[in-house]
C-alpha positions in Angstrom: 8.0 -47.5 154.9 5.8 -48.6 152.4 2.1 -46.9 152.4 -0.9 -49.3 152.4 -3.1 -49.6 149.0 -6.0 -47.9 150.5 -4.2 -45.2 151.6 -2.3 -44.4 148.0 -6.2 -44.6 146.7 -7.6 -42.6 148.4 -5.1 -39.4 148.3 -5.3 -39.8 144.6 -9.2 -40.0 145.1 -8.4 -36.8 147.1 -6.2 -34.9 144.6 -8.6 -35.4 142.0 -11.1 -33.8 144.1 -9.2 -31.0 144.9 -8.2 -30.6 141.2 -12.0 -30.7 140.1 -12.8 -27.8 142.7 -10.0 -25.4 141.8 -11.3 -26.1 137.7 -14.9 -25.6 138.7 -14.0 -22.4 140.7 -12.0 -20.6 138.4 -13.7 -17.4 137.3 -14.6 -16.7 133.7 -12.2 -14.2 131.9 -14.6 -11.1 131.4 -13.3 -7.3 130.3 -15.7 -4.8 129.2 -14.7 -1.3 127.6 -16.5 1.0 130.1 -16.9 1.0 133.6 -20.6 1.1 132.7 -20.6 -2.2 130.9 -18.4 -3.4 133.4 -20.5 -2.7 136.3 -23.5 -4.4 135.0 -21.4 -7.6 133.8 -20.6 -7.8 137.7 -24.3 -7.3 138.8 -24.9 -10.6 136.3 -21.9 -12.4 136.7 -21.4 -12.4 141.0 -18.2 -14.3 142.0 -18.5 -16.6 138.9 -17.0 -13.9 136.6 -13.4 -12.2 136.9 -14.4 -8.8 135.8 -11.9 -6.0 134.4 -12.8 -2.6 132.6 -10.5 -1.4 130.1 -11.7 2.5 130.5 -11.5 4.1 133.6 -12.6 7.7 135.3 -12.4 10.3 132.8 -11.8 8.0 129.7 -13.5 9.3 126.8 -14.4 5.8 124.7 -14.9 8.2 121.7 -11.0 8.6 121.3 -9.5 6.1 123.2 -6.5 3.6 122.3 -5.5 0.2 122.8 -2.6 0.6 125.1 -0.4 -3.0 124.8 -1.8 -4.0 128.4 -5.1 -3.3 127.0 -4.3 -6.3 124.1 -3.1 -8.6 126.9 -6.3 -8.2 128.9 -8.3 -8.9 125.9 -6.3 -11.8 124.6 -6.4 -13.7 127.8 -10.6 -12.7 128.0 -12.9 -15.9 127.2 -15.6 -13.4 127.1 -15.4 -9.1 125.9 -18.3 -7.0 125.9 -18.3 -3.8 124.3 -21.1 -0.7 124.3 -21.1 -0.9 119.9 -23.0 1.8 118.2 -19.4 3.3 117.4 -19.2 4.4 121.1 -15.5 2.5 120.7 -14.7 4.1 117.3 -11.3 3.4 117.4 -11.5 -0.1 118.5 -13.1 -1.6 115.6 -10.5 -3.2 114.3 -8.9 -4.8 117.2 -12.3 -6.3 118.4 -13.1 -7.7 115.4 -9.7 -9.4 114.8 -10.6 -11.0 118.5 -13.4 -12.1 117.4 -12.2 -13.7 114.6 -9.5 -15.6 117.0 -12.3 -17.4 118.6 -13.2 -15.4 121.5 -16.8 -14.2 122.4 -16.9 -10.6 121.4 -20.6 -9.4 122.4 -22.1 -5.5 121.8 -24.7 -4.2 124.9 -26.9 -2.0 121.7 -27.0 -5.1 119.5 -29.6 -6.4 122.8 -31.6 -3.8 122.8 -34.9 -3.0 120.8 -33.4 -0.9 117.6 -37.0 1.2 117.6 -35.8 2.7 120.7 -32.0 3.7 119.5 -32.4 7.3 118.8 -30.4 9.0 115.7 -29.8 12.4 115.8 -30.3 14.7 112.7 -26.8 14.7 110.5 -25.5 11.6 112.5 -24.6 8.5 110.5 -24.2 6.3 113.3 -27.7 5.9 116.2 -26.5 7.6 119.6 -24.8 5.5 121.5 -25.1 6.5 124.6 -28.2 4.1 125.3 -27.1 4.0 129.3 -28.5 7.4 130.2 -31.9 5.7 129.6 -32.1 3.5 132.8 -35.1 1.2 131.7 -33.9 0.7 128.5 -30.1 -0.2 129.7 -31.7 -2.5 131.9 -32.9 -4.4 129.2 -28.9 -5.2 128.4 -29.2 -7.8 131.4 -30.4 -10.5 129.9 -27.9 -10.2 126.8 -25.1 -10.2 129.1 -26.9 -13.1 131.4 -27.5 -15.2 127.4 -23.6 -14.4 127.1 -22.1 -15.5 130.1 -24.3 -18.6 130.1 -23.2 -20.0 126.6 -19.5 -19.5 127.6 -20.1 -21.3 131.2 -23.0 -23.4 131.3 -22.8 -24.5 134.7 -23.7 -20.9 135.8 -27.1 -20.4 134.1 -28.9 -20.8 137.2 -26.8 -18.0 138.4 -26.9 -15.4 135.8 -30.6 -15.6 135.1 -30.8 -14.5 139.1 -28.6 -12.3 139.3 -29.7 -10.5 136.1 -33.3 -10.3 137.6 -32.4 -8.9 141.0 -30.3 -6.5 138.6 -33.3 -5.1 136.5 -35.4 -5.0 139.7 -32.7 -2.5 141.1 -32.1 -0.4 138.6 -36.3 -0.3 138.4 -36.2 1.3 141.3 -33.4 3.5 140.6 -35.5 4.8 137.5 -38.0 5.2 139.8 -35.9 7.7 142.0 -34.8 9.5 138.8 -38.0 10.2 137.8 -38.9 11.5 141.3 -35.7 13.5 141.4 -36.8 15.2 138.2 -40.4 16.0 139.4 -38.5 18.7 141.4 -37.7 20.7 138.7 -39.8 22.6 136.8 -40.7 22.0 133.2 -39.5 25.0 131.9 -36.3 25.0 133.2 -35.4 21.1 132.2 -33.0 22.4 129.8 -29.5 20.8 130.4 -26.6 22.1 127.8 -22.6 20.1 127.9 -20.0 19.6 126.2 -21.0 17.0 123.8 -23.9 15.4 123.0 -24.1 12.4 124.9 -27.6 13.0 126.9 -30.2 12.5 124.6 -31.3 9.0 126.0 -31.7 11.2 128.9 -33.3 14.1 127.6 -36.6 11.2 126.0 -36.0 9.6 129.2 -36.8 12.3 132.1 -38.0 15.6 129.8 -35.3 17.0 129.1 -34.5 19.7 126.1 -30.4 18.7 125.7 -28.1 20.6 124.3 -24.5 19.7 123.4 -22.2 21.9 122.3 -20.2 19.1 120.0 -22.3 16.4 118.8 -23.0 12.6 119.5 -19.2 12.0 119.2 -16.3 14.2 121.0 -14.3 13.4 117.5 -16.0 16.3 116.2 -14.8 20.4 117.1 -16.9 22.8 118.0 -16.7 25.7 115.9 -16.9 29.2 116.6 -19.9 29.7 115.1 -21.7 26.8 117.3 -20.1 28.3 120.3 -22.2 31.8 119.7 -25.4 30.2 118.8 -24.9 28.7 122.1 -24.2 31.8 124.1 -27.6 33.2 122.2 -29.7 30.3 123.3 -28.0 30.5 126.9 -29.2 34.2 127.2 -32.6 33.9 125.0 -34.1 31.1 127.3 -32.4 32.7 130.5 -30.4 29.2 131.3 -29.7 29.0 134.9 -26.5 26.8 134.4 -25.0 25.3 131.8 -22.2 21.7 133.1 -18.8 20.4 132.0 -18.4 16.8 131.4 -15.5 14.2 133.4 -14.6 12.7 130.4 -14.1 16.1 128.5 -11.7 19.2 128.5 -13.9 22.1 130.4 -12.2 24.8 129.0 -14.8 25.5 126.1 -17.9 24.9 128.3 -16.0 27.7 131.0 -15.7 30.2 128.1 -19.7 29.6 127.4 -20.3 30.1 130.6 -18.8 33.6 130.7 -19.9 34.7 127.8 -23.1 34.1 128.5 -23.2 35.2 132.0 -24.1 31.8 133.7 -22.5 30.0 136.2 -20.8 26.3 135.5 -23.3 24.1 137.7 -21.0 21.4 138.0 -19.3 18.4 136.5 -21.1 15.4 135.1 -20.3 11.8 134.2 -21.3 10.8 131.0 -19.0 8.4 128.9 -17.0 7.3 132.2 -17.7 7.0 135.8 -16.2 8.5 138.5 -13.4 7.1 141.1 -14.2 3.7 142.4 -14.7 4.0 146.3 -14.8 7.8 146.0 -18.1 8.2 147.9 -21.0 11.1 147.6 -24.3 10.9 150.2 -23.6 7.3 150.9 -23.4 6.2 147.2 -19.8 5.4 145.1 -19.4 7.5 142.3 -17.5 4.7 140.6 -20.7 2.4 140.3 -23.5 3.2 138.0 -25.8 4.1 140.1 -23.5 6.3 142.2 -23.2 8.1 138.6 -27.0 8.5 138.1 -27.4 9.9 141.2 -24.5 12.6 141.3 -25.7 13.5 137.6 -29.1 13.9 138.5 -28.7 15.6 141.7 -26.3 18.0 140.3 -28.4 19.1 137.9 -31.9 19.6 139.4 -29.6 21.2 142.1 -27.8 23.6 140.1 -31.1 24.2 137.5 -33.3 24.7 140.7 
């Protein structure tokens, strides 16, 4: 039978309809290196962004590798973000030859205020670990918000939004932390870990931090720094002394029986913990979920 005119219109009126909306819906391509990145490009990006972290629970970004599904991922991204400030040392190489293949390629610490980047004494490189400073890694919305705008326009109204009702929540989680912190004394706001990765914190809350390697787990402690540890420990009468996620413990154990402390539990600090695993009504494998395990554990334990 042979269809009416109208009628072979309009279905192809139809089909092109349907073909615009599946093009218009189709998520931007977005992986980030750490969950940390990666949680705050979905805050920003809602359901207009496909989102995918490379580095998951108990990664340590100071060491880690490319795997081949890793390239994949990265090659099929239109947009990567990355933490920068050598946090991805040995990653360099690959991101750059991305970027050079045309895709956007973006570091969180190139958006945020360089006076307020912290460099330790005998460190080449500023810390990176800029996260642990809650109002200052909220200033990283807007970048990521600029970002995902210029590679999909049509979402600007979006991202701007989002990355508002972003900064405003983790305002008042900054606000919590600093009302967590008010129940520990002064004097015993000493936190010591296995590497140096909490002096954002430390400026942040006032805390004296202590790491037993430096900014980057790359470098060994030596035997000598493991002593002048144990000294402090007993000199300044340490309550507790924690192992990291995203370390080995067995060093930060030894310190802790040397020294005669207890171990006052395991923090988060270059990865975040399981996704869905769930502590006083908050997941541990969010951001926030991590602030508040870390800061309740420690105020706990130095209590």
């Amino acid at each position: 039978m042979q269809r009416h005119p109208l009628f072979s219109l309009v279905s192809a009126f139809m089909v092109c309809l349907l073909a615009a909306g599946s093009l218009a819906a189709a998520p931007l391509k977005v992986v980030s290196t750490t969950g940390m990145i990666d949680d705050l490009v979905r805050q920003v990006g809602g359901d207009r962004v496909e989102a995918v972290s490379l580095m998951g629970p108990g990664v340590d970004p100071h060491l880690y590798k490319a795997t081949a599904s890793d390239v994949i991922k990265l090659q099929r991204a239109k947009v990567i973000f990355y933490n920068g400030l050598h946090l991805e040392g040995k990653m360099g190489e690959l991101l750059a030859r991305l970027a050079k293949g045309g895709r956007t390629v973006h570091a969180i610490g190139e958006d945020l205020p360089a006076d307020r980047l912290l460099h330790p004494a005998g460190e080449e490189h500023p810390d990176p670990h800029v996260w642990f400073d809650i109002a200052l890694w909220a200033e990283a919305t807007d970048g990521i918000a600029r970002v995902l705008t210029a590679a999909d326009p049509d979402g600007a109204k979006v991202y701007a939004a989002n990355a508002a009702a972003a900064r405003e929540r983790l305002t008042s989680l900054d606000a919590w932390a600093r009302a967590k912190v008010a129940e520990l004394p002064a004097a015993r706001r000493v936190l010591i870990t296995s590497h140096d990765a909490y002096g954002y914190f430390g400026r942040a809350y006032g805390f004296e931090v202590v790491g037993l390697q430096g900014i980057s787990t790359v470098s060994e402690a030596s035997l000598a720094g493991v002593a002048r540890l144990v000294d402090f420990i007993r000199e300044r009468g340490i309550k507790a002394i924690f192992v990291e996620s995203s370390v080995p413990p067995a060093m930060i154990k030894r310190i802790a029986d040397d020294a005669g402390v207890v171990v006052g539990g395991e923090l988060f600090s270059d990865a975040m913990g399981t996704p869905g695993q769930m502590e006083n009504g908050h997941d541990l494998g969010t951001y926030e979920g991590m602030v508040r395990h870390n800061l309740t554990t420690i105020v706990e334990a130095l209590k």
